[in-house]
Backbone bond lengths (Angstrom), bond angles and torsions (degrees), N, CA, C in turn:
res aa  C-N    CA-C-N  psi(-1)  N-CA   C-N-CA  omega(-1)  CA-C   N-CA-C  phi
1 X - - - 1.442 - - 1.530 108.63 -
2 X 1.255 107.19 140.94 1.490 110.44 -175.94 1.802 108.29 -92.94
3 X 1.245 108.04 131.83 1.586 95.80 150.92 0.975 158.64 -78.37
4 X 1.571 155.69 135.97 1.354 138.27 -136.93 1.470 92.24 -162.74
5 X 1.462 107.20 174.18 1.512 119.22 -169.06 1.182 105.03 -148.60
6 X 1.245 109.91 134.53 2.191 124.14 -156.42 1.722 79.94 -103.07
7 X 1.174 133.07 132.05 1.195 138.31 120.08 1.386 110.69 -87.58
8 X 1.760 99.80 136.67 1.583 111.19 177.52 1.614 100.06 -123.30
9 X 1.508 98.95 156.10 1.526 120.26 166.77 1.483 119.94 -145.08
10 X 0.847 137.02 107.60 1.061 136.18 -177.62 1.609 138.78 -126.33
11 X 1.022 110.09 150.60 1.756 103.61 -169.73 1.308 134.10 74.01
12 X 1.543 110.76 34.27 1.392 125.26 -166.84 1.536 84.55 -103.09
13 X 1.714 106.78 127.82 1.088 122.21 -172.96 1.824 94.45 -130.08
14 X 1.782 91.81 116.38 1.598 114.77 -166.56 1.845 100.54 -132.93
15 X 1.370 103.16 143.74 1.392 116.16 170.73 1.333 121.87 -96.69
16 X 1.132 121.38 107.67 1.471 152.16 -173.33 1.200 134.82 -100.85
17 X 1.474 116.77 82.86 1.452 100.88 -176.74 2.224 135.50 -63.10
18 X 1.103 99.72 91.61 1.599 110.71 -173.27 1.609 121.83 -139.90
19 X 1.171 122.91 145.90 1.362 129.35 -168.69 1.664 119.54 130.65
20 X 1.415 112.37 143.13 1.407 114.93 174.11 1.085 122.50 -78.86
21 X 1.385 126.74 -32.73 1.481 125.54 -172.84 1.470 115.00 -44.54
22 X 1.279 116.09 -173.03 1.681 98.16 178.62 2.261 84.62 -115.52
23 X 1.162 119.31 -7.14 1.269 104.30 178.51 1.619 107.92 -87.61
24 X 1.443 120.12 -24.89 1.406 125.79 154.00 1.483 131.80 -62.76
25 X 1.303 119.22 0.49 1.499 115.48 170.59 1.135 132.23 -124.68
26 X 1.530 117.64 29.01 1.081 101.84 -171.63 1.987 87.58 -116.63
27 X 1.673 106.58 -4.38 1.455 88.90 -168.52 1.272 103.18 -151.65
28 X 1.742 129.69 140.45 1.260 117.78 -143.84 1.749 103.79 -70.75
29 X 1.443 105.89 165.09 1.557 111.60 172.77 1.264 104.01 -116.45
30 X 2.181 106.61 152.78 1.318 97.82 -173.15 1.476 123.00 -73.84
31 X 1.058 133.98 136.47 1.562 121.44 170.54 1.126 117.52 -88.07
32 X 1.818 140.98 137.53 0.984 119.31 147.60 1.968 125.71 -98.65
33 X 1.321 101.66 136.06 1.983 102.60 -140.05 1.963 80.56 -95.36
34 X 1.445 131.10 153.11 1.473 126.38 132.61 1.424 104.08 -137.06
35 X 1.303 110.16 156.79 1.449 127.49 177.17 1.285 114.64 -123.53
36 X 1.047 117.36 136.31 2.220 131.86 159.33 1.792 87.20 -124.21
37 X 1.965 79.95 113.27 2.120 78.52 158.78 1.504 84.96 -123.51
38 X 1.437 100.21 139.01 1.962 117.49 164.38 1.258 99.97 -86.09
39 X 1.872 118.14 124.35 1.226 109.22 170.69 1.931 93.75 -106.99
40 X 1.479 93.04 178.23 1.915 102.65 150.13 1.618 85.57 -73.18
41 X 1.699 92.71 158.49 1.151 128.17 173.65 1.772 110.83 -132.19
42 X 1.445 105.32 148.37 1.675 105.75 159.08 1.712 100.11 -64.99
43 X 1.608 84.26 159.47 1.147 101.13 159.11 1.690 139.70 -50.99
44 X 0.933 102.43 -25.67 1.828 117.01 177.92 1.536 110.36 -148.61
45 X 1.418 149.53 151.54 1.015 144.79 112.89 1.279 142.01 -43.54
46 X 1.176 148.50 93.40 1.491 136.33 -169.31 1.522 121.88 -89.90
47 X 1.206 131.05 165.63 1.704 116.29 153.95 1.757 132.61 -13.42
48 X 1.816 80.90 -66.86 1.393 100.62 162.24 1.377 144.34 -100.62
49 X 0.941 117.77 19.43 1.348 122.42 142.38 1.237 135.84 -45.01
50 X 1.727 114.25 130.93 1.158 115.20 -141.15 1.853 105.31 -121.44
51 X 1.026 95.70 142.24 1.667 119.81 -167.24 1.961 105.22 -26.11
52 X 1.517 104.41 -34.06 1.868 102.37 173.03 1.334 94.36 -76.29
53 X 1.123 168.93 68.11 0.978 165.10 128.20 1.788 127.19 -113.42
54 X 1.432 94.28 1.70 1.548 126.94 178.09 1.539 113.41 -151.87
55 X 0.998 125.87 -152.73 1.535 140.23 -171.21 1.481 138.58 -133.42
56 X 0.777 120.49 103.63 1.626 111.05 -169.29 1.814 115.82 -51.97
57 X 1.087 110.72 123.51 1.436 126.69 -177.38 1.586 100.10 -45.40
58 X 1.010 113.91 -82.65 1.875 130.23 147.04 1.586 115.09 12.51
59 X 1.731 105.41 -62.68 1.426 101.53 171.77 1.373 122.51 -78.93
60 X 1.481 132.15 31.34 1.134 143.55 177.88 1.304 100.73 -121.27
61 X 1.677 117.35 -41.76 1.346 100.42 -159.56 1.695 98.11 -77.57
62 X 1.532 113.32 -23.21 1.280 121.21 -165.85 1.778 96.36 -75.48
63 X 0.729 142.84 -38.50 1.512 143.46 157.18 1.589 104.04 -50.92
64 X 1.057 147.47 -21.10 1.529 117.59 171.51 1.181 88.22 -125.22
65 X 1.762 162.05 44.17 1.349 129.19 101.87 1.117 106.51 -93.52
66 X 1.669 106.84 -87.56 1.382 123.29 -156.42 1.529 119.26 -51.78
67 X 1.300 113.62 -16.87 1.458 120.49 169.98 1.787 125.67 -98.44
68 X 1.295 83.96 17.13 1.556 106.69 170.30 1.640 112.70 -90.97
69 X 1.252 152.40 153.35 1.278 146.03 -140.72 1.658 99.00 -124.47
70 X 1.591 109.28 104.57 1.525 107.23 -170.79 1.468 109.76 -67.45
71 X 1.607 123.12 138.63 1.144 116.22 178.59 1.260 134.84 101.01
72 X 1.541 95.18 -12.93 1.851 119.74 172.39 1.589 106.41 -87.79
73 X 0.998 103.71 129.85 1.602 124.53 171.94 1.829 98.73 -76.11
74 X 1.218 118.03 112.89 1.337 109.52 153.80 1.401 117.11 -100.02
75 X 1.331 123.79 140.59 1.754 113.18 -158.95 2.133 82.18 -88.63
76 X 1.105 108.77 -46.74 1.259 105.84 -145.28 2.062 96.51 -117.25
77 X 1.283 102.16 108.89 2.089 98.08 178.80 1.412 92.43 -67.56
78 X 1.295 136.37 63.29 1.639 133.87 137.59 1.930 81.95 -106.80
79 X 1.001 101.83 -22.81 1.822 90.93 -165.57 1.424 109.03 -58.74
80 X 1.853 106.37 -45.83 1.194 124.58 -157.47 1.289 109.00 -63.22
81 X 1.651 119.07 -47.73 1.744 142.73 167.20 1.454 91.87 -48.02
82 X 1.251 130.88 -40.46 1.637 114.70 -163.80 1.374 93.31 -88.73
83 X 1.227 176.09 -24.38 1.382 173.05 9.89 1.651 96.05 92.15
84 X 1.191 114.26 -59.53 1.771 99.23 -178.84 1.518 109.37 -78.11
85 X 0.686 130.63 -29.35 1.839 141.75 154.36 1.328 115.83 -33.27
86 X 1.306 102.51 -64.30 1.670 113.47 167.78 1.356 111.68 -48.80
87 X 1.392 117.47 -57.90 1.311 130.78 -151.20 1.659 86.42 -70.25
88 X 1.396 130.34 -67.03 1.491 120.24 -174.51 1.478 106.74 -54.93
89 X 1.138 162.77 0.85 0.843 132.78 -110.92 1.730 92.47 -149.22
90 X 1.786 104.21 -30.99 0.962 152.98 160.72 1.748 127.32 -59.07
91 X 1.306 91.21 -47.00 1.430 129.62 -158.66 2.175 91.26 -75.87
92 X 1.230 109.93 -51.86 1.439 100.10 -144.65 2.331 82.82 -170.75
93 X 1.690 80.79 97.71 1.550 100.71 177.05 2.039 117.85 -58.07
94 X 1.378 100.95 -14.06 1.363 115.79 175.83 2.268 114.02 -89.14
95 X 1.465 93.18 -2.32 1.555 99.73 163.54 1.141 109.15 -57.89
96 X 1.718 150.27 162.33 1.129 160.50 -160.71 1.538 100.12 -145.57
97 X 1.262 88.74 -77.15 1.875 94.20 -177.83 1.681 106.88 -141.61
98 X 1.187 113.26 158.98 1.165 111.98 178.78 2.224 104.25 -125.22
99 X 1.293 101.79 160.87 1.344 104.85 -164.35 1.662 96.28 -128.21
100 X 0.984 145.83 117.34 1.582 152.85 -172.82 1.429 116.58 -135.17
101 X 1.123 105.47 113.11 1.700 111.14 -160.58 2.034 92.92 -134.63
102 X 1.770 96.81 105.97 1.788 84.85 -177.26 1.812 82.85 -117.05
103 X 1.672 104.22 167.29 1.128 111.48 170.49 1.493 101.53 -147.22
104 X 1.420 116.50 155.71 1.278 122.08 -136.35 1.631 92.57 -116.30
105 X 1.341 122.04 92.33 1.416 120.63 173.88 1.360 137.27 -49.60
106 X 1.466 96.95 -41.65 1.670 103.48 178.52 1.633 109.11 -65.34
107 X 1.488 121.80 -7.21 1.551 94.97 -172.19 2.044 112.91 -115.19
108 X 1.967 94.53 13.26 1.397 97.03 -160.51 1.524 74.24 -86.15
109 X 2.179 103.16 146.68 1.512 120.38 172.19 1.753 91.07 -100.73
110 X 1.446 121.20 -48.70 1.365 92.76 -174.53 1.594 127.73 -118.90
111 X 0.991 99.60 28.87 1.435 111.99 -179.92 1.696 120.04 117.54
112 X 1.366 104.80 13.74 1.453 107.98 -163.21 1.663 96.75 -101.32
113 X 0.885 105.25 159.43 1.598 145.41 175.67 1.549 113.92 -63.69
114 X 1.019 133.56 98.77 1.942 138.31 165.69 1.124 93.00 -143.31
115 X 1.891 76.94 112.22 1.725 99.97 141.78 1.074 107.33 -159.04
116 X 1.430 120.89 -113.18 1.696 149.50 -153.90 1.484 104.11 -172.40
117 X 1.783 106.57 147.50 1.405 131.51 140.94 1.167 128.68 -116.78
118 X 1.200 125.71 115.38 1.644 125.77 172.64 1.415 125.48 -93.25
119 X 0.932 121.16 117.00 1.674 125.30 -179.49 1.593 103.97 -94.64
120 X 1.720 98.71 120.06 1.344 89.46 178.19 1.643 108.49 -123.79
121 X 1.269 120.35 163.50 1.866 111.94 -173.62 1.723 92.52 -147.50
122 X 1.813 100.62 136.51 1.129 117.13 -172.61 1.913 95.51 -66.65
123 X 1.352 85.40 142.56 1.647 84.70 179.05 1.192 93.82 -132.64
C-alpha cells in the first residue's frame, strides 16, 4: 500500500454563475465548494520539513474561487468540479486524486444539503 496525504478544504462559499432554469441564469448562485486532494507524500514528516514537501492550503482555496473563470455560465456544477480538478491537477504533478463535493444553497427550503461529488484520478 502506498502512502498519501489528504489535504482538505472545506466550506468555501463562492458565487457562481450556473444552472438551467431561466430564474438561475441570469445571476450567480451561492456555492458551497469542499475539497480532499490525495497527494504523494515523503516518506516521513519531520520538525523541519519544509512547506515543498506538502501543499499550500491557499492553492486549493484559489482553485475553487478565484481560479474559477468570472463571467462563465456553467450550465451544470459537475462543470464547476471539473474546472477545479483541472486546475489542481495542473497546479502540482504530485496530486493523485481530487474529491469535490459542491452544494447548491439557493435551492435548500430547510436546511438540507443538494448537490454533487466528483471523484476525480490523475490519469
Amino acid at each position: 500500500m502506498t502512502d498519501r496525504l489528504q489535504l482538505e478544504v472545506h466550506d468555501i462559499e463562492v458565487p457562481i454563475l450556473t444552472g438551467i432554469y431561466s430564474e438561475e441564469t441570469h445571476l450567480p448562485q451561492p456555492l458551497r465548494i469542499s475539497l480532499t486532494v490525495d497527494m504523494r507524500c515523503p516518506d516521513r514528516f519531520t520538525p523541519d520539513t519544509p512547506l515543498s514537501a506538502s501543499k499550500n492550503y491557499l492553492d486549493l482555496k484559489h482553485a475553487a474561487s478565484t481560479a474559477l473563470p468570472a463571467g462563465v455560465h456553467f450550465t451544470l456544477v459537475e462543470a464547476v468540479a471539473e474546472h477545479i480538478c483541472d486546475t489542481l491537477f495542473l497546479q502540482d504533478e504530485r496530486v493523485l486524486a481530487v474529491t469535490v463535493k459542491i452544494v447548491k444553497l439557493a435551492i435548500a427550503e430547510a436546511g438540507e444539503s443538494i448537490g454533487i461529488t466528483l471523484i476525480r484520478h490523475r490519469r
